[in-house]
C-alpha positions as CSV (number, residue, x, y, z in Angstrom):
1,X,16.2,20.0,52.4
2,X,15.1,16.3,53.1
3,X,12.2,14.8,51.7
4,X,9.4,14.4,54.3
5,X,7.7,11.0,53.0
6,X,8.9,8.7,50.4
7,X,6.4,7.2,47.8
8,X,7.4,3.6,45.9
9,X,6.5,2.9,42.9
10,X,6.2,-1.0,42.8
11,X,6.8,-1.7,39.4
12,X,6.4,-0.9,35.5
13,X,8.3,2.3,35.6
14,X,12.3,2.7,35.3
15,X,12.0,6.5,35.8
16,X,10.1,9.5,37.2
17,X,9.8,12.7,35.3
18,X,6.2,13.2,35.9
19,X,6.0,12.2,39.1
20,X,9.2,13.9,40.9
21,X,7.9,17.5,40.1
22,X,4.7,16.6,41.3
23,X,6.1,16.0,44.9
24,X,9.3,18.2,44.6
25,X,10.6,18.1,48.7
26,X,7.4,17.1,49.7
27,X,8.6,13.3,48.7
28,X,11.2,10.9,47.6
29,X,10.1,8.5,44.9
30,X,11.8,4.8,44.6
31,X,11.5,3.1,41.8
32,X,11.4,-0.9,43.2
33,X,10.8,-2.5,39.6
34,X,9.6,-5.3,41.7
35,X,7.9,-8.7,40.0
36,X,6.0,-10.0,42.7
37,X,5.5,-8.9,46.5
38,X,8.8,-10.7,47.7
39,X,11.3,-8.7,45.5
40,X,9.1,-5.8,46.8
41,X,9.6,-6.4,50.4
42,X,13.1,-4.8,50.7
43,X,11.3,-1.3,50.3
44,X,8.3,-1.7,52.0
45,X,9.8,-0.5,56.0
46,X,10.2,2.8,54.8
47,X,7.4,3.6,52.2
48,X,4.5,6.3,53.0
49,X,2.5,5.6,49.6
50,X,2.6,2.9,47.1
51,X,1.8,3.4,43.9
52,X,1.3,0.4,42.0
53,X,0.6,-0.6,38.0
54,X,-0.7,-4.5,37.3
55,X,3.0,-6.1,36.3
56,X,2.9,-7.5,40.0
57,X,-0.2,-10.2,40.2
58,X,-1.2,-9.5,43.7
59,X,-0.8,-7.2,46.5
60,X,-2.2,-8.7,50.0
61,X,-0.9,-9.3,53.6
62,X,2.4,-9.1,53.6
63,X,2.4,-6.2,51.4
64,X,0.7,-4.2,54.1
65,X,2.0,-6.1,56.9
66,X,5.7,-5.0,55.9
67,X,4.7,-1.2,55.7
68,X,3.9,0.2,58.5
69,X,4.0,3.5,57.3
70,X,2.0,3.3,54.5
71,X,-0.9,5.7,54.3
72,X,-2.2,4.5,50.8
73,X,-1.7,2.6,47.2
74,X,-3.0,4.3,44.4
75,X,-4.0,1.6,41.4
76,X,-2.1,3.4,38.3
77,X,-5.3,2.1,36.5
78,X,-8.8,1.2,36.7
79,X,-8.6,-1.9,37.8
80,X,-7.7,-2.5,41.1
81,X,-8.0,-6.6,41.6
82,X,-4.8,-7.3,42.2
83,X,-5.0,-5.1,45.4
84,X,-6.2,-6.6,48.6
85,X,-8.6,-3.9,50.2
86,X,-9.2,-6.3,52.9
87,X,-5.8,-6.2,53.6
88,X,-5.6,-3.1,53.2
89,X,-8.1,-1.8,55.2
90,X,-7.3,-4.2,58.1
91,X,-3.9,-2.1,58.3
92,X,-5.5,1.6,57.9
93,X,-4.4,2.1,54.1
94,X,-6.4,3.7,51.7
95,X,-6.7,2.6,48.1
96,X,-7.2,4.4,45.3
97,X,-7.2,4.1,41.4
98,X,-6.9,6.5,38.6
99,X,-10.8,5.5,36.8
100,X,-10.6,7.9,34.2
101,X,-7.2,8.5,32.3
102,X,-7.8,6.3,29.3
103,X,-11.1,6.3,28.7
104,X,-11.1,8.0,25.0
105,X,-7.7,6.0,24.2
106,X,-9.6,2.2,25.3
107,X,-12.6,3.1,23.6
108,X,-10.9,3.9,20.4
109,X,-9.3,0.5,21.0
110,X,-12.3,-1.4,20.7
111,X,-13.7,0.4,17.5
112,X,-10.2,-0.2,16.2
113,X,-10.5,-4.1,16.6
114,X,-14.4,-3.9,15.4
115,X,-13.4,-2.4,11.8
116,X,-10.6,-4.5,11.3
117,X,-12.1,-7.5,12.2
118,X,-15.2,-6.6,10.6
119,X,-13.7,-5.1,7.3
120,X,-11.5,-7.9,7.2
121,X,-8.2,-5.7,7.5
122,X,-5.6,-8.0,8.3
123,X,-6.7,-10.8,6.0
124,X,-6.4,-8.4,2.9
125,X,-3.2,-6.6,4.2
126,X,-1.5,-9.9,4.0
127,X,-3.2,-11.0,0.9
128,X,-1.5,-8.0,-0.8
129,X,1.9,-8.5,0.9
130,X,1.9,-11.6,-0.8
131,X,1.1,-10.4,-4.3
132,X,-2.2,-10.4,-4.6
133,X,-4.5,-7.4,-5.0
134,X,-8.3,-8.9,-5.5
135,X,-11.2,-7.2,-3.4
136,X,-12.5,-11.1,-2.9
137,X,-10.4,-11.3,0.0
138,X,-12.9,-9.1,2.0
139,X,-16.2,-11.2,0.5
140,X,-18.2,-11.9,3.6
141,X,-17.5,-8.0,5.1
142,X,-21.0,-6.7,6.3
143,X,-22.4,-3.6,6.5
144,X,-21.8,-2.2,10.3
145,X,-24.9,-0.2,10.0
146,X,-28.0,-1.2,11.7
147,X,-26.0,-4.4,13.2
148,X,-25.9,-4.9,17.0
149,X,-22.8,-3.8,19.2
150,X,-23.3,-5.1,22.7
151,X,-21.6,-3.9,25.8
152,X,-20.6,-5.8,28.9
153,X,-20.0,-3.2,31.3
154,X,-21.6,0.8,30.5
155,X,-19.0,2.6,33.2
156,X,-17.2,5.6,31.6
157,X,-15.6,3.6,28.9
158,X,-18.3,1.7,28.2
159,X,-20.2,4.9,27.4
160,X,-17.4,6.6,24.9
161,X,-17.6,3.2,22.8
162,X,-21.1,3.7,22.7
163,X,-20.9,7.1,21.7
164,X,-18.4,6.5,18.8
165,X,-20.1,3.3,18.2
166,X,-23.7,5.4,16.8
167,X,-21.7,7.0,14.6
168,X,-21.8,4.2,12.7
169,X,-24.9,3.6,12.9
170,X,-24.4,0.7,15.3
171,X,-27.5,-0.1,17.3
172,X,-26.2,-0.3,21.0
173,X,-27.6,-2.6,23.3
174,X,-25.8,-2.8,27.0
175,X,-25.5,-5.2,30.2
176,X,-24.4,-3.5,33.2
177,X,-26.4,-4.3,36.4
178,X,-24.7,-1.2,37.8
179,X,-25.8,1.5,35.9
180,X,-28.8,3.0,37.0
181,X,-31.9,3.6,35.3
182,X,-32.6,5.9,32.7
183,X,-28.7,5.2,31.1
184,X,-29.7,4.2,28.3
185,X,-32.2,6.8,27.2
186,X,-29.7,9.7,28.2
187,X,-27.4,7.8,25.6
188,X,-30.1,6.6,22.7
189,X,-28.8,3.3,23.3
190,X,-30.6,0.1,24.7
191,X,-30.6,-1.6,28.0
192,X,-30.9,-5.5,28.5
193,X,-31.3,-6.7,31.8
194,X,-29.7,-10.3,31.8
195,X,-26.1,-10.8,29.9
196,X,-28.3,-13.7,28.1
197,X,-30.3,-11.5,26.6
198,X,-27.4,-9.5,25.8
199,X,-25.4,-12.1,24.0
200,X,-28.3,-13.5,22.3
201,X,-28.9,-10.2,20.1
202,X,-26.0,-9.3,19.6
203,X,-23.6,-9.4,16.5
204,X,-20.5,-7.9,18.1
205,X,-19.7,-7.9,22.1
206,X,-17.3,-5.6,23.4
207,X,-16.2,-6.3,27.4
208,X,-15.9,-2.9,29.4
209,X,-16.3,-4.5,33.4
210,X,-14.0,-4.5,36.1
211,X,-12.7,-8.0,36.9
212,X,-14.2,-9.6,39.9
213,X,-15.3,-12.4,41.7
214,X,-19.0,-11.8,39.8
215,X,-17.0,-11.3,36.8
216,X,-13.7,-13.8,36.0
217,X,-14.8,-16.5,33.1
218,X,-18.0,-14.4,32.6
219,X,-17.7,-15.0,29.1
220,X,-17.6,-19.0,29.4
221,X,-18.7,-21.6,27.0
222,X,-22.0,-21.2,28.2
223,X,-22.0,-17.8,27.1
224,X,-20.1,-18.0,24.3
225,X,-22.8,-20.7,22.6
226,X,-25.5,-18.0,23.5
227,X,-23.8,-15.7,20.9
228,X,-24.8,-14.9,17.3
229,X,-22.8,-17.7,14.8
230,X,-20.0,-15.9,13.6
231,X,-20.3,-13.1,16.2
232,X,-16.9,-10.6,16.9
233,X,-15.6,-11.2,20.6
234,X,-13.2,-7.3,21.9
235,X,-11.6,-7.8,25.1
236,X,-9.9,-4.3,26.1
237,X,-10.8,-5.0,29.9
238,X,-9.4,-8.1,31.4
239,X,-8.1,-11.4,30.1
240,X,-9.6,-13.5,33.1
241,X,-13.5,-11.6,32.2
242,X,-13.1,-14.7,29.2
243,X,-12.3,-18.1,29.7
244,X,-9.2,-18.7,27.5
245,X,-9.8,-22.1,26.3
246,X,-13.8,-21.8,25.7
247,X,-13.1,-19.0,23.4
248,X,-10.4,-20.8,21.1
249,X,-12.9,-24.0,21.2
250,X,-15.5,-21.4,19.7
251,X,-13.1,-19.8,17.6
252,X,-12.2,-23.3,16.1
253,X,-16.3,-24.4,15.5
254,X,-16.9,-20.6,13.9
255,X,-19.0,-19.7,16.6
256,X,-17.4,-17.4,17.3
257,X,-16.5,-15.5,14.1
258,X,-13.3,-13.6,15.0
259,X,-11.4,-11.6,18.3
260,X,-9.8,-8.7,19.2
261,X,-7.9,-9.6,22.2
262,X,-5.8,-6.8,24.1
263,X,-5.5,-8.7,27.4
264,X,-5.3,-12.4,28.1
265,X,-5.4,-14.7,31.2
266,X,-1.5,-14.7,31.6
267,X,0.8,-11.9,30.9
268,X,2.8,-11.9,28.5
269,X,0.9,-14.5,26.7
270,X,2.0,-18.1,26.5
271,X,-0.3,-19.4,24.6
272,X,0.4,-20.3,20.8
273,X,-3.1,-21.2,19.8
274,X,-3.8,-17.8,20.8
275,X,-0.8,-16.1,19.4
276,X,-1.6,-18.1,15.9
277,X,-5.1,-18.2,15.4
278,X,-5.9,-16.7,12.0
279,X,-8.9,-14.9,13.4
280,X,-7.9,-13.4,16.3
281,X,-6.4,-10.0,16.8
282,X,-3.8,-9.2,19.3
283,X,-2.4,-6.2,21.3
284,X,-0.1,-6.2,24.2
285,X,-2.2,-4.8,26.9
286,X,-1.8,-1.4,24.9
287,X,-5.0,-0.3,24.5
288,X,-4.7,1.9,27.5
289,X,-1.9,3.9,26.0
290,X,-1.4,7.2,24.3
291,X,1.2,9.8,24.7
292,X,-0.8,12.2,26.5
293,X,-2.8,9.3,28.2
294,X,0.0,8.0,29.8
295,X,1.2,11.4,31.3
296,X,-2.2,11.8,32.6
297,X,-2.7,8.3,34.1
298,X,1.1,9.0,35.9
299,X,0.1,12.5,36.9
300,X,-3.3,11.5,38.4
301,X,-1.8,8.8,40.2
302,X,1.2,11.1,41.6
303,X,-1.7,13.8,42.8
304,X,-3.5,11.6,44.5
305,X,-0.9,10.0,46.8
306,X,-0.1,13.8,47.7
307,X,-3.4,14.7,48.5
308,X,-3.3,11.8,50.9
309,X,0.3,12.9,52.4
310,X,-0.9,16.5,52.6
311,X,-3.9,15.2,54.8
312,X,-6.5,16.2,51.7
313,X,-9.3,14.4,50.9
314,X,-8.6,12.1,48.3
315,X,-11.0,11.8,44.9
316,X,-11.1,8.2,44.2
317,X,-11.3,5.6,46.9
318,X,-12.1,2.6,45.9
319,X,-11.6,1.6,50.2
320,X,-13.5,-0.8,51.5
């Protein structure tokens, strides 16, 4: 029996365990392993879904233009920026993300990069390595409890830093002009209203927003000079939310007292100052990942183009 649809998966993957068994005859899935819309084109005729992770930079007008049969993308992800809904929408496609799959696995993230940067892992890890073993290394390590964690962005992440964040006695102040009202008291945490305020009180900011036009460079030098000297900087949302070269410049005055970086402006990084800088932490765009996070963000995504080829209502649109 023939398949009725085919669904591409435009990049990131080299197989399809998960997401074969989820369509069985109902669809063929081709793996295009693409880079960037051109070496994508060649499969675009005769797709009827895409579903797309963020190793290609943008998805726009020719993209859409080329399939005519496309019924949706799914964003294998939160973010969806480097989708065109415009586009999109201009050529009856649906878009759709997966806003929920790594939500305990990004938090954790954060917390991660808080403690070490706080407790001054690395720095003693290496100190040790090197034959040393004197608990000097870590003078300078505060005491987490009753300093301030602020949040840019209180979305579903946001909130499951927050949580774990209390439990260590963290007082949590957020900045998320989307939330509504009465957030912060369902959480015990604290609102403020302007990111100034935000950055002003707080000792460590953690970045948990969607990456926008409202929200690429947020964290400039402007903002940066508003924070606390010596304040910890955790980006586990998007590299372009901080401006690249503002941060090392405060990293290098002590401003800024340390980062835990997961994403960066360009991927894979290419910047040594980065790479090198003795207080900054670095993941590869990991923080998303866990064994059985990864299964669910590729089952999620592989349900939801089916819904949409089995003429279902879908469960996260992010259309315009």
């Amino acid at each position: 029996m023939s398949s009725a649809f085919t669904v591409v998966i435009t990049d990131f993957l080299d197989e399809t365990s998960i997401e074969a068994p989820i369509f069985g005859d109902l669809a063929r899935v081709e793996l295009a392993r693409a880079t960037d819309e051109e070496s994508l084109a060649r499969y675009l005729p005769g797709a009827d879904a895409l579903i797309t992770y963020h190793e290609i930079a943008f998805l726009g007008e020719s993209t859409f233009a080329n399939a005519p049969r496309c019924k949706c993308i799914v964003r294998a992800g939160v973010g969806y920026n480097n989708v065109d809904r415009t586009a999109a929408a201009r050529h009856g496609v649906i878009v759709c993300n997966v806003p929920d799959y790594g939500t305990e696995e990004v938090a954790d993230h954060a917390i991660m990069f808080l403690l070490a940067l706080a407790r001054q892992l690395v720095p003693s890890h290496e100190a040790i390595r090197a034959g040393g073993w004197d608990y000097r290394t870590a003078l300078g390590t505060p005491r987490l409890r009753g300093k301030t964690l602020g949040l840019v962005g209180c979305g579903r992440i946001g909130t499951a830093t927050a949580l774990r964040a209390k439990a260590f006695g963290l007082d949590v102040v957020f900045f998320d002009p989307l939330v509504p009202q009465g957030v912060d008291k369902a959480l015990g945490i604290r609102r403020a209203h302007r990111l100034e305020e935000l950055l002003e009180q707080s000792d460590y900011v953690s970045l948990h927003c969607y990456l926008d036009a409202t929200t690429h460079h947020l964290i400039d030098a402007k903002a940066l000079a508003r924070l606390r000297p010596g304040a910890l900087l955790i980006n586990t949302a998007r590299g372009p939310i901080v401006d690249q070269a503002a941060l090392l410049e405060a990293l290098d005055s002590g401003r800024v007292g340390g980062a835990g970086i997961d994403v960066v402006e360009r991927e894979p990084l290419d910047d040594d100052r980065l790479r090198h800088h003795p207080r900054v932490l670095l993941t590869p765009h990991s923080a998303f990942y866990s064994v059985e996070g990864f299964i669910e963000l590729r089952t999620k995504a592989a349900e939801e183009v089916r819904r949409v080829l089995l003429g279902e209502p879908v469960r996260n649109s992010v259309s315009l």
